[in-house]
N, C-alpha and C positions, 0 to 999 in steps of 0.2 A: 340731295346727294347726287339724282341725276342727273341733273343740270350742272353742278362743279365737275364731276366726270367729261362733261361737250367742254366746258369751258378750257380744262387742263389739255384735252386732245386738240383742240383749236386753237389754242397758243405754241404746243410743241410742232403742229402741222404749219403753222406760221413762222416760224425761229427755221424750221428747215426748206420752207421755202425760200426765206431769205437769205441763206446759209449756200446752198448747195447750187449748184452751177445746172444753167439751162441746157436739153439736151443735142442742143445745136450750139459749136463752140464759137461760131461766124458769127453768131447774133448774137447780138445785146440782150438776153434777158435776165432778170437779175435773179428767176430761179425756175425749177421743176412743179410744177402745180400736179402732177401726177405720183410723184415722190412725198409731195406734201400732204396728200389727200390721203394715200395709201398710212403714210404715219401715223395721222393723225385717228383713223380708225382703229390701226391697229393698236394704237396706245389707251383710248378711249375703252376696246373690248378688255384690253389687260387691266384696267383698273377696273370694267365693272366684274369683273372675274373672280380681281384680288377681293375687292372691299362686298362683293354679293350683293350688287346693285341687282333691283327687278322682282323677280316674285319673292313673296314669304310664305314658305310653307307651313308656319305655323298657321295661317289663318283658312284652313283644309284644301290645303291643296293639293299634289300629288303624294304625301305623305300618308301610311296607312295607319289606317286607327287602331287597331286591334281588333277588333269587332270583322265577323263572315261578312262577304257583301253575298247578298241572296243571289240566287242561282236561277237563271229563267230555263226550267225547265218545264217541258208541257207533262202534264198529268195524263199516264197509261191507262 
């Protein structure tokens, strides 16, 4: 699932590279790689956001059990 998530932001940072005008109008370039780069993360966190790419807390992880966690206190 993590892997199709890079995939999807690496294509959408690509279409907007190719898309969007370089930020010098006198040159020829045929796009923004800073505009693309920036998208392309940003789109990437939003899906792993939406779909909960990354950790599972069901397998103990910051989730709490119910159970006291013991107390380090030193004995009086």
């Amino acid at each position: 699932m993590n892997g199709l998530i890079v995939v999807i932001g690496c294509l959408v940072g690509y279409a907007v590279f190719r898309h969007s005008k370089g930020s010098q109008p006198e040159a020829e370039t045929k796009g923004d790689p800073a505009a693309a780069i920036c998208v392309a993360l940003a789109v990437a966190t939003l899906l792993m956001f939406l779909f909960g790419a990354g950790g599972d807390l069901s397998e103990g992880g910051s989730e709490p059990s119910g159970h006291p966690s013991p107390s380090a206190t030193a004995p009086r």
